[in-house]
C-alpha positions in Angstrom: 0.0 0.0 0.0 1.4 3.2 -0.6 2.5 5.5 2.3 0.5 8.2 3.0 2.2 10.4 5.5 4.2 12.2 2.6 1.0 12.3 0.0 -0.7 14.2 2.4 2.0 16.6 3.5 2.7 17.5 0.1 -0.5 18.0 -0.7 -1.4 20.7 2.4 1.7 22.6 1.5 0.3 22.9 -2.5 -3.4 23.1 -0.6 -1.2 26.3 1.2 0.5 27.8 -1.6 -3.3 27.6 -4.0 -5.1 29.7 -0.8 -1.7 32.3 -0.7 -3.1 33.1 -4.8 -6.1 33.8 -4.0 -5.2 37.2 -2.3 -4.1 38.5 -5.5 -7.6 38.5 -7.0 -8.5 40.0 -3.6 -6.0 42.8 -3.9 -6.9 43.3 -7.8 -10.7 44.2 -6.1 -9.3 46.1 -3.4 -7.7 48.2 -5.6 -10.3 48.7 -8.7 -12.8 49.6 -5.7 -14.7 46.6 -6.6 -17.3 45.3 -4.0 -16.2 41.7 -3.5 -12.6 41.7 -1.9 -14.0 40.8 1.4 -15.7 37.8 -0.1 -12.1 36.6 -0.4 -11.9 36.0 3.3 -13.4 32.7 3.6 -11.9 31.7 0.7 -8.2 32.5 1.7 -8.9 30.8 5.4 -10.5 27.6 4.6 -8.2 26.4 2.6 -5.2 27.8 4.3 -6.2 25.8 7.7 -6.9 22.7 6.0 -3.5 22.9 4.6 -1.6 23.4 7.7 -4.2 20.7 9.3 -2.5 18.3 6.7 0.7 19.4 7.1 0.7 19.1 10.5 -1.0 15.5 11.4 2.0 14.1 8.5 5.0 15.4 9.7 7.6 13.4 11.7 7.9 10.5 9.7 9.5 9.2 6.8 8.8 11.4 3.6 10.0 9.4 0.8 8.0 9.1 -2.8 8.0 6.1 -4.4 6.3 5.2 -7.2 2.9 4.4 -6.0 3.4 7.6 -3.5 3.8 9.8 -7.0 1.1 8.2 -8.8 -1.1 9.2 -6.2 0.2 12.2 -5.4 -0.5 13.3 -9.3 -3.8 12.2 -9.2 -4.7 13.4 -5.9 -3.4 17.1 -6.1 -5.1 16.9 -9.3 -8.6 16.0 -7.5 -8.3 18.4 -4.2 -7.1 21.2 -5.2 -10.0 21.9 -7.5 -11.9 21.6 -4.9 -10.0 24.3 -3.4 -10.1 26.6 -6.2 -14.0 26.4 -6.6 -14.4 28.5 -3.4 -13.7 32.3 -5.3 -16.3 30.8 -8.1 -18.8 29.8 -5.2 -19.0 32.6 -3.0 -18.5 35.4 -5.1 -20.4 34.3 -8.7 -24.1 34.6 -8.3 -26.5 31.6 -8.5 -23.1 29.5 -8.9 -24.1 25.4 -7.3 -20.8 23.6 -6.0 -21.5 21.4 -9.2 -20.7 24.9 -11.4 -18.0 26.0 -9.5 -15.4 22.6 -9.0 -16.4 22.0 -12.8 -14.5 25.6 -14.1 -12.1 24.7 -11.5 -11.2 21.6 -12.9 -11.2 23.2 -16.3 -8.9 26.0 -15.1 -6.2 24.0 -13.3 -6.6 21.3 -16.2 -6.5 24.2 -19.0 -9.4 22.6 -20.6 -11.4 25.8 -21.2 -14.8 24.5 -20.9 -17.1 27.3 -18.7 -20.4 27.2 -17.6 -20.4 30.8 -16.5 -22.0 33.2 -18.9 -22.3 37.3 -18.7 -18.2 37.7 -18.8 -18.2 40.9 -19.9 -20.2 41.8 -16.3 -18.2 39.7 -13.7 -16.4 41.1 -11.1 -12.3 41.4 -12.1 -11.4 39.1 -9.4 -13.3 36.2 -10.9 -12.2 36.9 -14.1 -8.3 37.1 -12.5 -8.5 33.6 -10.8 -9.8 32.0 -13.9 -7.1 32.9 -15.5 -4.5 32.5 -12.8 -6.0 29.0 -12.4 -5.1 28.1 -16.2 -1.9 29.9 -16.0 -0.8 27.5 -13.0 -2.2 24.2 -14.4 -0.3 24.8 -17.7 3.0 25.3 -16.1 1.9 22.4 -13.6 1.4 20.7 -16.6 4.5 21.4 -18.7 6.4 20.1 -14.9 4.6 16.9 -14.7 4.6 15.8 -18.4 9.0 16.4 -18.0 9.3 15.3 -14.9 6.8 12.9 -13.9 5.2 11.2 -16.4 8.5 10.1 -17.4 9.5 8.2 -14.3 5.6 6.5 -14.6 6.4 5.3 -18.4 2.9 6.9 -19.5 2.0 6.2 -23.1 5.7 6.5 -24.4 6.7 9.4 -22.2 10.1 7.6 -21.6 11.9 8.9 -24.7 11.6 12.7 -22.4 13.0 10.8 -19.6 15.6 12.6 -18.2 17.2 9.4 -16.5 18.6 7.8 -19.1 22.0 6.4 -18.7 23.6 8.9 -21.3 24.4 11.6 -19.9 24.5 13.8 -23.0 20.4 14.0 -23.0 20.6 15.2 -19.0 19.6 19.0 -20.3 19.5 20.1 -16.5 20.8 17.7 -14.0 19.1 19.4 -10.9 14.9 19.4 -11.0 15.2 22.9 -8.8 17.1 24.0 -12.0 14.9 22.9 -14.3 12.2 24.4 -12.4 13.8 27.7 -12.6 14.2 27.6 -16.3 10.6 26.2 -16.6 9.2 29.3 -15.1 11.1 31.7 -16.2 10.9 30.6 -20.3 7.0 30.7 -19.2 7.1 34.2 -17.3 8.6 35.3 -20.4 6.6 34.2 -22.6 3.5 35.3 -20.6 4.6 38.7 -20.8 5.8 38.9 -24.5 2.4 38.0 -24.8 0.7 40.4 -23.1 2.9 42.9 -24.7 2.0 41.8 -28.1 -2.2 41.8 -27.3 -1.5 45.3 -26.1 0.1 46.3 -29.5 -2.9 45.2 -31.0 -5.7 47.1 -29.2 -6.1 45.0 -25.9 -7.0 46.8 -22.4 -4.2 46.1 -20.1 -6.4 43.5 -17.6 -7.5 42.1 -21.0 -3.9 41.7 -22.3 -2.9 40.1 -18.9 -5.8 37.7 -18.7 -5.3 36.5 -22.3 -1.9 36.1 -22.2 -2.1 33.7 -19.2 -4.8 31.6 -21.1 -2.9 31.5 -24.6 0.6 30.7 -23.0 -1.3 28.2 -21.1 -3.1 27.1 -24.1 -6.0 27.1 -21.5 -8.7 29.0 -23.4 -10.3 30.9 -20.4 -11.4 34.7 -22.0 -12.9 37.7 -20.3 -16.0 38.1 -23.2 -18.5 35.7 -24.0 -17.4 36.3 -27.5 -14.2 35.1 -26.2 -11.3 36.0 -29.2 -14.0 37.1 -31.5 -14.6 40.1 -29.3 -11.1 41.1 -30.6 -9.5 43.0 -33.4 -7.9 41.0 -36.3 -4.5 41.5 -35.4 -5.1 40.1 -31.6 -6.0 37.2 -33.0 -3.0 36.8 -35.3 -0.9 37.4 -31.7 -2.7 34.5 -30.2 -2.3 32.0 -32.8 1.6 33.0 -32.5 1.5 32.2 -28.8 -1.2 29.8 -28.6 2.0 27.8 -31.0 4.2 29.1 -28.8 2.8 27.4 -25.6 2.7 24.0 -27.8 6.3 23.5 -28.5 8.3 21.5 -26.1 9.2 23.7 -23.2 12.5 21.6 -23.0 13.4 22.9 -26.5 13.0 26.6 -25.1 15.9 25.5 -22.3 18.4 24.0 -25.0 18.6 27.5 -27.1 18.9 29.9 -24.9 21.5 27.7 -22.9 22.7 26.8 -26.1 23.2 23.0 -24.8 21.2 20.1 -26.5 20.2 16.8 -25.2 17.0 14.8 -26.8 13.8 16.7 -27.5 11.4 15.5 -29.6 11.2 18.7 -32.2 10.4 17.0 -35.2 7.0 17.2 -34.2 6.7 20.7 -35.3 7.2 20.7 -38.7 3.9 17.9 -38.9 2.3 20.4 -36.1 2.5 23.4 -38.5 1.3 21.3 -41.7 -1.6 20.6 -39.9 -2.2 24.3 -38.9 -1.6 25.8 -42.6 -3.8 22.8 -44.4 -6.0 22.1 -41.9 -6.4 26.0 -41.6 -7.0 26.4 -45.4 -9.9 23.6 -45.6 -11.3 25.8 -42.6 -11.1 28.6 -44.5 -12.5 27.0 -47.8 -15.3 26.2 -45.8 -16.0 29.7 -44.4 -15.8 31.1 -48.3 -18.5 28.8 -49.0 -20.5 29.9 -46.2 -20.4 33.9 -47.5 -17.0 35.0 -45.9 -14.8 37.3 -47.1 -11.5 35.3 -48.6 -9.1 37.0 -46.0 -11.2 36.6 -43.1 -11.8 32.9 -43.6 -8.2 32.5 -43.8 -7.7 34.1 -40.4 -10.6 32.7 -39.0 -9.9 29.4 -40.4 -6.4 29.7 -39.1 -7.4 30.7 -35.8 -9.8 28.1 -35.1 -7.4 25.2 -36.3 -5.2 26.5 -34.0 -7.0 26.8 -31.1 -8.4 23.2 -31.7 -4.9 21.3 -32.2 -3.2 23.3 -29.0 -6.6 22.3 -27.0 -6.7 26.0 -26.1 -10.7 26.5 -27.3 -10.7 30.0 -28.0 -12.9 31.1 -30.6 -13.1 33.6 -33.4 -16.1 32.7 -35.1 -18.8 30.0 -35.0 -17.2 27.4 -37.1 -20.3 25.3 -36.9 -21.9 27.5 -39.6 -19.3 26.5 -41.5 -21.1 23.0 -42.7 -20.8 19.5 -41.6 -17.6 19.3 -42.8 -16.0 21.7 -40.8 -17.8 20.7 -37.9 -16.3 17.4 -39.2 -12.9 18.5 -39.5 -13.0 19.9 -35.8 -14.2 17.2 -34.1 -11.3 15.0 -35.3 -8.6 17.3 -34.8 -9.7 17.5 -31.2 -7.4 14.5 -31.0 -4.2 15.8 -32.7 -2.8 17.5 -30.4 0.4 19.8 -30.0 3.9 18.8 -28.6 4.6 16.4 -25.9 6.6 18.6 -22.9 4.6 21.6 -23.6 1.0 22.9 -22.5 -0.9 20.9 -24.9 -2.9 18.1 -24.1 -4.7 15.7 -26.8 -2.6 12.5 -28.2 0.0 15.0 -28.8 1.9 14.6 -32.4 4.1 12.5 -31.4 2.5 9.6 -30.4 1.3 9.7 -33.9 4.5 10.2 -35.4 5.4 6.7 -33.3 2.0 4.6 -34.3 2.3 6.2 -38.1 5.6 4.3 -38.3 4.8 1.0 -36.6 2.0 1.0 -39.2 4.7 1.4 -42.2 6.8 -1.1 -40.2 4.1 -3.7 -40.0 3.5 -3.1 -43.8 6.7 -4.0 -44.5 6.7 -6.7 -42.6 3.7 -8.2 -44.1 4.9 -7.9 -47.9 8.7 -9.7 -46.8 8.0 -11.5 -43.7 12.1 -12.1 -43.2 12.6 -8.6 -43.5 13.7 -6.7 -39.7 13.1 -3.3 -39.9 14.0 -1.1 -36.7 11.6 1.7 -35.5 13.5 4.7 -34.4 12.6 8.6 -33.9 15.0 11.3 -34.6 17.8 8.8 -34.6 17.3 7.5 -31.6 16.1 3.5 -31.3 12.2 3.6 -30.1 12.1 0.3 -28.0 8.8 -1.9 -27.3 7.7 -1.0 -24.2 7.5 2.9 -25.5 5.3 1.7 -29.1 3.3 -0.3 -26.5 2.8 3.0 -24.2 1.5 5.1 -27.0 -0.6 2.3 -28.1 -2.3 1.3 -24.9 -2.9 5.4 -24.4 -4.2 5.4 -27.9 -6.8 2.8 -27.1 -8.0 4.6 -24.1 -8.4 7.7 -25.3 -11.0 6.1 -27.7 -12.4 3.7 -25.0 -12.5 6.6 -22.1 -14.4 8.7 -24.8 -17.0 6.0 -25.8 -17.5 5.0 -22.2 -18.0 9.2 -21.4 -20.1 9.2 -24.4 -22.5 6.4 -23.0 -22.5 7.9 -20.0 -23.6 11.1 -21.2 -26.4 10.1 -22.9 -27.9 8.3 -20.4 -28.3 11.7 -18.9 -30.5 12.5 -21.4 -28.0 14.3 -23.8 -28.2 14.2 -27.9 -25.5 12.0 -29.3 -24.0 14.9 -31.0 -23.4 16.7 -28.0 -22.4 13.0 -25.9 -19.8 12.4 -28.1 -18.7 15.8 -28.4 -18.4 17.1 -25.4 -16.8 13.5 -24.2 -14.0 13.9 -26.8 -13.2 17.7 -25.6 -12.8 17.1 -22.2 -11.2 13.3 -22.5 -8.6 15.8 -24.8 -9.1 18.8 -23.1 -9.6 21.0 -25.6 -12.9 22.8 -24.4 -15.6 23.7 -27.0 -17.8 20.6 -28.2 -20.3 20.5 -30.8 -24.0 21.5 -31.2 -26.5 24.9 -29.9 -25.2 23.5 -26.2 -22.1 23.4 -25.9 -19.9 24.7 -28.9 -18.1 27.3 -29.5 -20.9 30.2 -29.2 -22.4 28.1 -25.8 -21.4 27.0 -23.3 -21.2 23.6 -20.8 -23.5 25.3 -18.0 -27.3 23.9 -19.6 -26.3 20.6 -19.0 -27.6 18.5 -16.5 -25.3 18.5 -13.4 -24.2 14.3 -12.9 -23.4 15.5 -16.8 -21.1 17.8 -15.3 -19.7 15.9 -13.0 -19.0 12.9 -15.6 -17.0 15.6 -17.9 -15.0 17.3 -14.7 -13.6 13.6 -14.1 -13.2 13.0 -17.4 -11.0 16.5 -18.0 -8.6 15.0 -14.9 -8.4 11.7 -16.8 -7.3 13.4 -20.4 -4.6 15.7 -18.2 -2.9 13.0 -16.4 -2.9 11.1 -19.5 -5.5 8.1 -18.4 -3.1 5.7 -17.0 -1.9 7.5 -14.4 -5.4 7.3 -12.4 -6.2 4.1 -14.3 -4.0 2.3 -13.1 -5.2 2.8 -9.1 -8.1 1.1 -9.9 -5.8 -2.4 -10.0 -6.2 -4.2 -6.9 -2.3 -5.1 -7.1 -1.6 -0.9 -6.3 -2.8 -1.0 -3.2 -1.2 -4.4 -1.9 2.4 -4.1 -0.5 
């Protein structure tokens, strides 16, 4: 059985550091003169003395992580501390249930983007703050587990970004509090290009800063119901830069401005643009069709491919109105993707980089059955264990969605919308299909066990399935 003691120490002192945020939405009132910073109260206590309740009934014993100790930690930071960041959404968002508020928690600190808050434009500055500080503290909580931990727990051929392989050469940072300071400070910079760059191009400061966290973050959180389509033209050009930006590998960042290079998968950004520029043009062929000026279905159709692929889930533009067969298009390249070791979540590109060339292998194989051909990526030999990773994750994804999709329709849902809003959350992209929940809706008409199906279902496309999956075997909790 794993030990506890250090799971729930851990956990208070990230339970600690979540409730020390939420004075900064609270200072942000204080000092706009809004009426809600001494709502903030509650919200900064409760959590702050059940952190130091944990933190205090673990300590004194042993405090080492193994690997059942990490792969509950993962899972059950990634379950608490929503429930911890729902309090701001509770007590300060009118007519909000506990259902509402942990559900745009979850899709905060996941950076899923799904809401089921509506009347943006009219919410108090703090809520619209901690939405986006949520999303800008799950993506880099992300970007940290997907180099560092998922790794070490061989999740769906996360070994090749292992960083404890026995060549040294590929050991980019040899200390993880080095690594973490590089993480945050390629993503602080980033953030604040960002914000820079939406100023430039006609965004309010608080806009600016609010957007920026959510595109770095690829998150998708806005402060309009309109979301990016409130916008001008050009501030939609700056977020399909950085919504890009946030999908490369963050290890790739480290290696040139250190100008030191170990193994990062880059070659999935060549495939990762392709699929912007065509997948962006068929968009946009689709909007010509539909009555839309050529240029503007170009940067709408741009946009929206975009924000689809990086799981961000802004939008532009209804794309629905579109036709079929961009609603079509959208719903399958909810499971592209971007990079793995960056902000994205989705199959990622290079897990089909991997199962494109087992299929060409097994071809081969088939028409000269003596024939030994040896899969590798970027030079580098890609052993079983890692083709049988990406296809085991594979496999859920599609099983987890059909299984969410079933369940959802048992609510009482349309299939369109089941299956839709089961694949955006399983890949956490956001926006589903359908007058519900798609890009001009959003999540908050559906029934609330709905909403609690999708909330567990965003935490099981972020930790990449296996990593709660596999606590359900009996064998995990034997010694």
């Amino acid at each position: 059985m794993p030990a506890l003691r250090p799971v729930v120490f851990i956990g208070g002192i990230l339970v600690l550091v979540l409730a020390a945020t939420m004075a900064i939405p609270a200072l942000v009132e204080l000092w706009l003169e809004a009426d809600h910073a001494p709502e903030y109260l509650p919200c900064v206590a409760v959590p702050a003395f059940l952190g130091c309740a944990a933190i205090l009934a673990s300590r004194g014993g042993p405090m080492k992580l193994g690997l059942r100790e990490a792969y509950l930690l993962t899972t059950g930071l990634w379950v608490v501390l929503p429930l911890t960041a729902a309090l701001p959404f509770m007590w300060t968002v009118p007519n909000l249930s506990l259902t509402d508020a942990y559900f745009e928690a979850v899709s905060g600190l996941t950076a899923t983007g799904a809401t089921v808050i509506t009347g943006l434009d009219h919410l108090p500055p703090g809520v619209l703050l901690w939405r986006s500080m949520l999303q800008w503290v799950g993506g880099i909580g992300i970007v940290v587990m997907a180099i560092a931990v998922l790794p070490l727990l061989k999740v769906g051929g996360m070994q090749l970004m292992s960083r404890e392989s026995s060549d040294t050469s590929d050991k980019i940072l040899a200390r993880p509090r080095e690594l973490a300071t590089w993480l945050l400070s390629i993503y602080l910079s980033l953030t604040l290009a960002c914000a820079i760059a939406y100023g430039l191009a006609g965004m309010g400061g608080f806009d600016a800063l609010n957007h920026a966290m959510t595109t770095v973050s690829t998150a998708g959180f806005s402060t309009r119901d309109a979301s990016l389509g409130s916008f001008s033209a050009a501030a939609q050009w700056v977020s399909v830069v950085f919504m890009l930006a946030g999908a490369v590998p963050f290890l790739l960042y480290i290696q040139v401005v250190r100008g030191t290079w170990g193994f990062v998968p880059w070659s999935q950004i060549p495939p990762m643009l392709g699929v912007v520029v065509v997948g962006g043009l068929l968009l946009a062929w689709s909007a010509v069709l539909a009555g839309h000026d050529v240029m503007d279905a170009v940067r709408h159709g741009i946009f929206s491919v975009t924000s689809i692929i990086t799981t961000t889930g802004y939008a532009s533009y209804d794309w629905q109105s579109w036709g079929p067969f961009a609603a079509a298009m959208a719903l399958v390249l909810m499971f592209c993707g971007g990079c793995t070791g960056s902000t994205t979540g989705g199959v990622k590109i290079f897990r089909w980089q991997i199962l494109i060339r087992r299929f060409r292998i097994t071809t081969q194989e088939l028409i000269r059955p003596h024939r030994v051909v040896a899969q590798v990526y970027q030079g580098r030999p890609v052993g079983p264990e890692v083709v049988q990773g990406v296809m085991v994750l594979v496999l859920l994804v599609g099983g987890v969605t059909a299984l969410t999709t079933v369940l959802l329709a048992a609510t009482g849902l349309d299939l369109v919308t089941a299956f839709s809003a089961a694949a955006s959350t399983v890949t956490n992209v956001g926006p589903a299909l359908g007058s519900i929940a798609g890009p001009a809706g959003n999540f908050g008409p559906l029934p609330d066990t709905a909403k609690w199906i999708l909330s567990f279902a965003m935490l099981l496309g972020r930790l990449e399935l296996l990593t709660v999956l596999v606590m359900l075997d009996p064998d995990f909790w034997r010694r």
